[in-house]
C-alpha positions in Angstrom: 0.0 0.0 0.0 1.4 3.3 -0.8 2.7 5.9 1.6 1.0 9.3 1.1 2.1 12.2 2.8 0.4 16.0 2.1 0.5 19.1 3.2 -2.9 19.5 2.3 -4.4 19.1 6.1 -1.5 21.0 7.4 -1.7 24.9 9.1 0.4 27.6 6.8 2.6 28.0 8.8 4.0 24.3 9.1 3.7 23.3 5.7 7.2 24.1 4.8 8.6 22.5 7.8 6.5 19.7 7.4 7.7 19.2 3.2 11.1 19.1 4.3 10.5 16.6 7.2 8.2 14.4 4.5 10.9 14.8 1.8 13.7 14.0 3.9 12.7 11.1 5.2 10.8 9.1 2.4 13.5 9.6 -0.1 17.0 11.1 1.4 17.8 13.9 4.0 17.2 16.9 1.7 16.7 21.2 2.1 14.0 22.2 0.5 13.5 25.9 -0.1 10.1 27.5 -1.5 10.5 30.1 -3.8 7.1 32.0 -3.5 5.8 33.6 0.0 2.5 32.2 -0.6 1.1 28.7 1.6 3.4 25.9 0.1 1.6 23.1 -1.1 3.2 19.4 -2.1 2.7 16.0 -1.9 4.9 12.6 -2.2 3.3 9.0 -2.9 5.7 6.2 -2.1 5.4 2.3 -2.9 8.4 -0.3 -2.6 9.1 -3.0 -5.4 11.5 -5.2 -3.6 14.8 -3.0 -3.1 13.4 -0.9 -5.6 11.6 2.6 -3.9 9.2 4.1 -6.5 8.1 8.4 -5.6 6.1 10.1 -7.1 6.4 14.0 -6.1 4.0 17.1 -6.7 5.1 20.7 -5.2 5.4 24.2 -6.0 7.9 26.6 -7.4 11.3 25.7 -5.0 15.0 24.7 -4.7 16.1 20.9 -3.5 19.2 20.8 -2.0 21.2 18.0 -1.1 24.3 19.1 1.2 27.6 17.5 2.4 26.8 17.8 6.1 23.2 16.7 5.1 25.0 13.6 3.2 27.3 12.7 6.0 24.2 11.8 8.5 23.2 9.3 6.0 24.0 5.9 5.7 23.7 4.3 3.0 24.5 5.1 -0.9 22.1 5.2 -3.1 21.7 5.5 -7.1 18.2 8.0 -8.4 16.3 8.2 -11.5 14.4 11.1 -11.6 11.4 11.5 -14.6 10.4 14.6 -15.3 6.5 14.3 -15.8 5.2 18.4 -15.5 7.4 21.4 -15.2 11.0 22.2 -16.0 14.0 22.1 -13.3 17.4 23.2 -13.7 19.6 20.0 -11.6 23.2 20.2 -10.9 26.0 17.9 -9.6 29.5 17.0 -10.3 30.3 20.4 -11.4 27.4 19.9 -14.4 24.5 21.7 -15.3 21.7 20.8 -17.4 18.1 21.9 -18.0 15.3 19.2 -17.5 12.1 19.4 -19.6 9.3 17.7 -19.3 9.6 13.8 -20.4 14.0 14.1 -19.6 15.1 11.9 -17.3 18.2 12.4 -14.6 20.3 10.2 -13.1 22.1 11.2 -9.5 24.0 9.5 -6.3 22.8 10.5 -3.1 26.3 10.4 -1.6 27.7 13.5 -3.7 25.9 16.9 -3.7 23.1 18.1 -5.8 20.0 20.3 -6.1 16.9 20.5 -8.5 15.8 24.4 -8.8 12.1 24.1 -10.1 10.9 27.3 -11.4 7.1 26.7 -11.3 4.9 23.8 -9.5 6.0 20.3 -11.4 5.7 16.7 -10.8 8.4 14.1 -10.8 8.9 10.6 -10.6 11.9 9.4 -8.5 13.5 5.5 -8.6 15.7 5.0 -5.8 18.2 1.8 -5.5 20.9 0.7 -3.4 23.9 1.7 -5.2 25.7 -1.4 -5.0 22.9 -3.4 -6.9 23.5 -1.1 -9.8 26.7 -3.1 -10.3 28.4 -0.1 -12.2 31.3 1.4 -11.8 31.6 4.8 -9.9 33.0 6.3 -12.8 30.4 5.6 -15.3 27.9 6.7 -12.8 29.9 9.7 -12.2 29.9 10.7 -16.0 26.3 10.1 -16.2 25.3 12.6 -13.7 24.5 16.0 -13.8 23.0 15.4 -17.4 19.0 15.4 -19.0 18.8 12.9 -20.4 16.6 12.8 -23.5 13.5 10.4 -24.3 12.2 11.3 -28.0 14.5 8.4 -29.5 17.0 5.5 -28.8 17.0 4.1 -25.4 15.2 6.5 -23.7 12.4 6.2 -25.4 12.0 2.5 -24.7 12.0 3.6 -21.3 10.1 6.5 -20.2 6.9 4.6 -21.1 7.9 1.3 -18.9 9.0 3.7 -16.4 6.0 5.9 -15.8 3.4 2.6 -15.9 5.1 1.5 -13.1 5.1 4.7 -11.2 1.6 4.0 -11.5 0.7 1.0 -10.5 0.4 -0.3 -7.2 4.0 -2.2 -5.7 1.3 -4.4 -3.3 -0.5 -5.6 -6.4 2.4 -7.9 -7.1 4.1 -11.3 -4.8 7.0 -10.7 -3.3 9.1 -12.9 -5.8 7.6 -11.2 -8.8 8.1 -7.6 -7.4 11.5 -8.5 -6.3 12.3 -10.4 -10.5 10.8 -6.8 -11.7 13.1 -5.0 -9.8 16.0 -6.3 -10.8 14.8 -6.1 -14.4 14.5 -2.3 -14.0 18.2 -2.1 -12.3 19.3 -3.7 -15.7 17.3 -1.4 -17.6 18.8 1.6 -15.9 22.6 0.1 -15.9 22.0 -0.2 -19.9 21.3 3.5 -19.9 24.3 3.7 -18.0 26.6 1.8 -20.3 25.0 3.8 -23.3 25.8 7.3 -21.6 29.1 6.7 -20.3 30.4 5.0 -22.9 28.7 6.7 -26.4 29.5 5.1 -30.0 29.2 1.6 -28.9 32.6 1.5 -26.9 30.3 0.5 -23.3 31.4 -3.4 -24.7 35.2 -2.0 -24.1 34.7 -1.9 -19.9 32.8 -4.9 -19.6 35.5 -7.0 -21.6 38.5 -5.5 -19.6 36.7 -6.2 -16.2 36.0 -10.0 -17.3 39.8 -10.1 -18.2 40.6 -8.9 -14.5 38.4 -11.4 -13.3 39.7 -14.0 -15.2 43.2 -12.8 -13.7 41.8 -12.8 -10.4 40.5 -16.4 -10.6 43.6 -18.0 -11.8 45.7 -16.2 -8.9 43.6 -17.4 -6.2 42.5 -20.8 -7.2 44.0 -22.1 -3.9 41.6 -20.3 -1.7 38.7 -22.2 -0.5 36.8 -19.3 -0.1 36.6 -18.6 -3.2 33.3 -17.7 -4.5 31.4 -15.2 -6.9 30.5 -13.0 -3.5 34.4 -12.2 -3.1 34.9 -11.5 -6.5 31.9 -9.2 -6.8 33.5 -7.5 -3.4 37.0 -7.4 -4.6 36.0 -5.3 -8.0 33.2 -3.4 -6.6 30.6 -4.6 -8.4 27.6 -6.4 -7.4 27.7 -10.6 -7.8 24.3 -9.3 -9.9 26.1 -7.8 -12.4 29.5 -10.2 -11.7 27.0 -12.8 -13.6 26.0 -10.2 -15.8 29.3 -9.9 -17.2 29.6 -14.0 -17.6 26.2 -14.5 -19.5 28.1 -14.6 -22.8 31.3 -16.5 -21.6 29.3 -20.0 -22.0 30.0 -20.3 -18.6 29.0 -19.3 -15.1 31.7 -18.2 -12.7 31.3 -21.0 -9.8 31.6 -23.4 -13.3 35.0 -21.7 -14.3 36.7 -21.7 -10.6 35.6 -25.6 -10.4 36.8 -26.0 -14.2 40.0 -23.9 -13.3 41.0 -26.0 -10.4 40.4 -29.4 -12.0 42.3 -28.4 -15.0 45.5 -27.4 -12.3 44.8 -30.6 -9.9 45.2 -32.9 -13.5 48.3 -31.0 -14.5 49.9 -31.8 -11.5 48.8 -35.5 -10.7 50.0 -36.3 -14.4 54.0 -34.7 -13.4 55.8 -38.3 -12.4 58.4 -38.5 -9.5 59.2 -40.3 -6.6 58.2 -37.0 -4.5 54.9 -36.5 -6.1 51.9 -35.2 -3.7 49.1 -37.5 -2.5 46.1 -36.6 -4.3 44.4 -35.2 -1.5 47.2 -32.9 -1.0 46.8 -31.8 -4.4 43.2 -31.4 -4.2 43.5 -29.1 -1.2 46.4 -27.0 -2.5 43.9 -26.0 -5.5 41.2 -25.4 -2.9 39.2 -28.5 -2.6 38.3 -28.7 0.9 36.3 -32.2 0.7 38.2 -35.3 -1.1 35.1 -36.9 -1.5 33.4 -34.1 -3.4 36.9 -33.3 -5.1 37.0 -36.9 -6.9 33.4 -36.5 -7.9 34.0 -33.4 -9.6 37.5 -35.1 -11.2 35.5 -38.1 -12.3 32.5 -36.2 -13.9 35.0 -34.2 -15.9 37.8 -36.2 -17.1 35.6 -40.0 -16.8 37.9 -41.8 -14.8 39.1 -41.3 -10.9 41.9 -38.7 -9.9 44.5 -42.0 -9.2 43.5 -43.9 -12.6 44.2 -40.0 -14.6 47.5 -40.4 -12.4 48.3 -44.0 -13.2 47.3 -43.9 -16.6 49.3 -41.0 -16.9 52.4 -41.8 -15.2 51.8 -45.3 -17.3 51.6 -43.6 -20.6 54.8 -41.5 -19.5 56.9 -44.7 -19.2 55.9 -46.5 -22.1 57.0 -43.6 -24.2 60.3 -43.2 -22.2 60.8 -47.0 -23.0 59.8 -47.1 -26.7 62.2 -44.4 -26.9 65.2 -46.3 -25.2 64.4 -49.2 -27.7 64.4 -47.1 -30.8 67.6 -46.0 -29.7 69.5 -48.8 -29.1 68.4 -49.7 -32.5 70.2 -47.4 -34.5 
């Protein structure tokens, strides 16, 4: 069920205060400065869509500031979307400036300063996500911002529609796992508008590729760690496990796939090496991060069709045949 808040039923002389309390605390801690001396009149409607907070705003004529000490009593970091449905603002962050018209849409993180400057009553509608579910890096974000971002063609035109349907339709009128599946179909949709911004004349596929090469790097150089997993990858790149798969959909593989295939390819490499000094195979197993032997042999066996100490022994066979055919041939000539 939506949460409506109005000045409507409020006295005169509280209505500011009161905006500036409603504001603050449904979307972000935020100044809010009328611009006429007249009553101030406004009104926010809030639903939430899994992590996904959907606002729609109303007000009159008046500046929305977002300050550092304002920004420094909050807690967590958040990525906007802001859809410009009646009225004009002028919005500014990152050192940019850009005029907003009706239909534009702005994107802006909560953690750096802002403000909106709306000349004349207007209504917006504001998507608010946890910034670390965008899965984007801060400097794509941070080229992003501080822009208006057109809707008569490409991208944004795709969107504005999707976006102000579900503005308008009630978050409770959907279960739980579907409103949480339609969130995260709306974070792709706004890290695609991202991409497209930060990275113009189709060079977005440039960042991806380079960050699946680092985690391709970072993979092979911690193999050995049994902790391992797509959650500390994610957190070692700063980027959510979200769009960590993202990045893997057209790798034909999945990342928990290419750590297991990764270690079974180093634990065959080194039960095949022959020598009176060679490691047991649960020693290997564990030094290429295999914690359970029973589990580790499985895995061996599903890939490679036979046992870790047959691939050693048919090796190690295989190795000695050829070293003997060898020695024959020789004392032949």
């Amino acid at each position: 069920m939506s949460l409506v808040l109005t000045t409507a039923s409020v006295p005169d002389g509280d209505k500011v205060a009161y905006w500036n309390d409603a504001v603050s605390r449904t979307l972000v801690p935020m100044k809010v400065t009328p611009r006429g001396d007249g009553p101030f009149e406004g009104r926010i409607a809030t639903d939430r869509l899994g992590y996904l907070q959907v606002s729609t705003l109303e007000a009159d004529a008046g500046r929305v500031s977002r300050t550092p000490d304002l920004i420094a009593g909050s807690s967590e970091a958040l990525v906007a979307v802001g859809v410009q449905t009646s009225g004009t603002a002028t919005f500014v962050q990152d050192g940019r400036r850009a005029e907003v018209s009706e239909g534009d849409l702005v994107v802006y993180d909560t953690t750096r300063p802002y403000s909106f400057d709306y000349p004349q009553r207007f209504s917006t509608h504001v998507f608010q996500l946890p910034r670390r579910a965008l899965g984007m890096p801060d400097s794509d974000i941070r080229q992003v911002t501080g822009n208006a971002i057109g809707t008569g063609d490409g991208f944004g035109a795709m969107l504005l529609p999707f976006l102000a349907t579900l503005a308008s339709s009630p978050a409770d009128g959907y279960p739980p796992a579907v409103a949480n599946r339609l969130a995260g179909n709306v974070v792709d949709l706004f890290a695609t508008l991202i991409a497209e911004r930060a990275h113009p004349g189709g060079t977005e596929a440039d960042a991806p590729s380079h960050l699946v090469l680092r985690i391709h790097d970072h993979i092979n150089r911690n193999l050995g760690d049994p902790d391992l997993s797509p959650e500390r990858i994610a957190r070692a790149h700063r980027i959510s496990v979200r769009y960590l798969h993202r990045l893997f959909e057209g790798e034909g593989t999945t990342v928990g796939q290419l750590i297991r295939q990764r270690r079974l390819e180093e634990c065959g490499r080194e039960l095949a090496r022959r020598g009176s000094a060679a490691p047991t195979v649960s020693a290997v197993a564990q030094r290429w991060g295999f914690v359970n032997p029973a589990h580790f042999s499985r895995a061996f066996r599903a890939a490679y069709g036979v046992t870790p100490r047959e691939w050693r022994n048919l090796r190690t066979t295989h190795e000695h045949l050829g070293s003997l055919q060898a020695l024959s041939a020789g004392d032949r000539v």
